[in-house]
N, C-alpha and C positions, 0 to 999 in steps of 0.2 A: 556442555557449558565450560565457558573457559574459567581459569584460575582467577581471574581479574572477576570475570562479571560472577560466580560463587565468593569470592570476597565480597563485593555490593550487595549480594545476596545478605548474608548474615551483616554486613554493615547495616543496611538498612534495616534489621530487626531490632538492633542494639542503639539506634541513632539515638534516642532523649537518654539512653545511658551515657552514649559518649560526648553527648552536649554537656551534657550536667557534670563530667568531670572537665572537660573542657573550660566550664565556666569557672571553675575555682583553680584554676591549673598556677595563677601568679600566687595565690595565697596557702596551696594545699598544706604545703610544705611547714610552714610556720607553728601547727602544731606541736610539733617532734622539737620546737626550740623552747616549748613552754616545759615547767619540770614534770608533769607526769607523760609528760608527749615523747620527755627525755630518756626517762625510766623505761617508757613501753618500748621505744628504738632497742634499747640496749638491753632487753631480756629477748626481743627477738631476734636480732642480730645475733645475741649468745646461741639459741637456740639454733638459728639458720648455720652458722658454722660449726655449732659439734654434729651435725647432719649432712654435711655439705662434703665432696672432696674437697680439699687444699690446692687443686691443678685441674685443668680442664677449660672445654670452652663449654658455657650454659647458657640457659638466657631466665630472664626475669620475667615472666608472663604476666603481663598485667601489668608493668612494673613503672608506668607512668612516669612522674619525676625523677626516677633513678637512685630515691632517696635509701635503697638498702644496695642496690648494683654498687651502688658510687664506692661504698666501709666494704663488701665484699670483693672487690676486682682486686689482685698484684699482680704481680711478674707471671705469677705462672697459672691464675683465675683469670681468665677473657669472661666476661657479663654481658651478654645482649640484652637490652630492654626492648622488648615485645609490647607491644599498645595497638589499638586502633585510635587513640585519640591525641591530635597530632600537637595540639596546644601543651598537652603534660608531656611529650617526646621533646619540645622546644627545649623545656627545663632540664629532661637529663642529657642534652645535647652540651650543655651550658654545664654540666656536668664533666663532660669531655668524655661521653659513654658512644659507643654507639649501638643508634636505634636500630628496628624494625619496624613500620609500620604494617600492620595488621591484627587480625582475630586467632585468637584460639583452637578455634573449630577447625580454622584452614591455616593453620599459621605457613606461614611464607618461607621455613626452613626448608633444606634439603633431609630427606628421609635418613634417619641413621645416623646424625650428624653431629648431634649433644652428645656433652659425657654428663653434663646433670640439666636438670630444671628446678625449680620453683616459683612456687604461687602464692602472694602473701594477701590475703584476703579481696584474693579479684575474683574465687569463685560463686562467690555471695554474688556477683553485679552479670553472670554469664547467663543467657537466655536458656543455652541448651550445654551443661554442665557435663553430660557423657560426652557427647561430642567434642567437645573441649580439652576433654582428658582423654580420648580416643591420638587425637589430633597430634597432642603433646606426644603421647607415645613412642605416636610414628618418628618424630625427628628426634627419638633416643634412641642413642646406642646401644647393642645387647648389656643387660645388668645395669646399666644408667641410671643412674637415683632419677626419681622426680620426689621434691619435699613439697606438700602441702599443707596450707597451713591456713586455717577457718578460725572466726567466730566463733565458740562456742554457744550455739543458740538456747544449752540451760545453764547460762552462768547468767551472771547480773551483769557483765560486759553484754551480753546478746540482750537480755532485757532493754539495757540501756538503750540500744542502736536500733533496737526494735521499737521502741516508745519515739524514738528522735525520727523516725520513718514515719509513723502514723501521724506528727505533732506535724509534716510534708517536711522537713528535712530534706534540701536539695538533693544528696547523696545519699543518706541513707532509707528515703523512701523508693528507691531502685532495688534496694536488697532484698535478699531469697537466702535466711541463714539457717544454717545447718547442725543439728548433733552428732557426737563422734561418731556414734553407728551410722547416722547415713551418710557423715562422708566416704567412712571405709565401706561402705556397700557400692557408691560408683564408683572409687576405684576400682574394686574387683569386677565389677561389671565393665567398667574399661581395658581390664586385662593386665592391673596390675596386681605385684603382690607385697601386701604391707610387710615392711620390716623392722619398722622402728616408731614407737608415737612415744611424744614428750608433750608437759602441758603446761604453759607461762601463764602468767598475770594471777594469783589464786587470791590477790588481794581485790574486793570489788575498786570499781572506778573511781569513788569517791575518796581512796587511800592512795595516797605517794610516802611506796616506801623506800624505806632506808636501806643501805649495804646493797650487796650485787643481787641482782634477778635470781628467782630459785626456777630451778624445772624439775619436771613433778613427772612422776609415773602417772598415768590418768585415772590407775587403780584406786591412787591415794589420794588422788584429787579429781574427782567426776569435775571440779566447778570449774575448775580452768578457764581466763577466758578465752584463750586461745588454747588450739592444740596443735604441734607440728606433724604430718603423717608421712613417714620416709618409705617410698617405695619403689618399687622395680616391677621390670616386663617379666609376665610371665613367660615361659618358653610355648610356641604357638599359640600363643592368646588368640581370642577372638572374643570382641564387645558383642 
């Protein structure tokens, strides 16, 4: 099977996923301009760069409008946005980003090629989440961060998004969210190995707070609603 027709392969598993981001692809955006849409940008974004090199080329898996690619690229940060859905790659084009179109699973890098990656809650929407991170892997370079970064499915953030899925929620009834233990369990089943967790949001949804975003050890903070998981290849991994 060629690389094109195993791309239509998991395309077509993921199709009413990437219609339904596709369908809000002019409006996605517009969240992150309301004030607590402002807040959550700017604790993650804190987050994604004290985890992040300062240099390299990476890509944004998942990273549709390009609305964290866009604050993280300079002179010396190259950001690929990675998508298979080609109406939210419009917008980070308009971005002045450049895209990839494709999956996870198979993503369309060259092997060994990243010096970092990140995920910012596109693993919740992926059918087949090892494979995903398998994938990832492969186009990093030895020691290469990949930073992931989930839902916390027991905070009142995952209650929320999980209530707004059942209530048919165009987008969030697509998700599959996860606890910190089991996201750090596919990584290590992916072959990677955790090196750093941080945890945003510890205020629920309902609060917009005040002063700069805190990040938390996840010790002191199980509720987080998000958690970031910084991690690396281990030396001869195999998923």
């Amino acid at each position: 099977m060629s690389w094109s027709e195993s791309w239509r392969k998991w395309l077509g598993l993921s199709r009413e996923v990437i219609e339904a981001f596709d369908s809000v692809a002019d409006s996605y955006d517009q969240w992150y301009e309301e004030p607590l849409g402002r807040y959550v940008l700017r604790a993650e974004l804190k987050a994604l760069r004290r985890l992040l090199p300062s240099a390299g080329v990476g890509a944004d898996v998942g990273g549709g409008t390009g609305v964290f690619a866009a604050s993280l690229r300079s002179d010396d940060r190259v950001v690929l946005c990675l998508d298979p859905a080609l109406r939210m790659l419009e917008r980070a084009k308009l971005r002045g980003l450049d895209v990839v179109a494709g999956v996870a699973e198979l993503p369309p890098l060259r092997e060994g090629s990243l010096d970092f990656a990140y995920v910012v809650a596109a693993l919740e929407f992926i059918k087949d989440p090892l494979r995903a991170l398998v994938g990832i892997r492969g186009a990093l370079k030895p020691l290469a961060p990949l930073v992931l970064m989930i839902i916390n499915k027991s905070s009142p953030w995952g209650q929320s998004y999980m209530e707004a899925g059942e209530r048919g929620d165009p987008i969030f009834r697509h998700a599959r969210f996860y606890t910190l233990d089991e996201a750090l369990g596919l990584l290590r089943r992916a072959g990677f190995e955790v090196d750093k967790v941080v945890g945003a949001l510890p205020d629920p949804p309902a609060v917009i707070p005040r002063g700069e975003p805190r990040l938390l050890a996840p010790e002191t903070a199980p509720s987080c609603g998000v958690f970031f998981v910084r991690a690396v290849v281990r030396a001869a991994s195999q998923a």
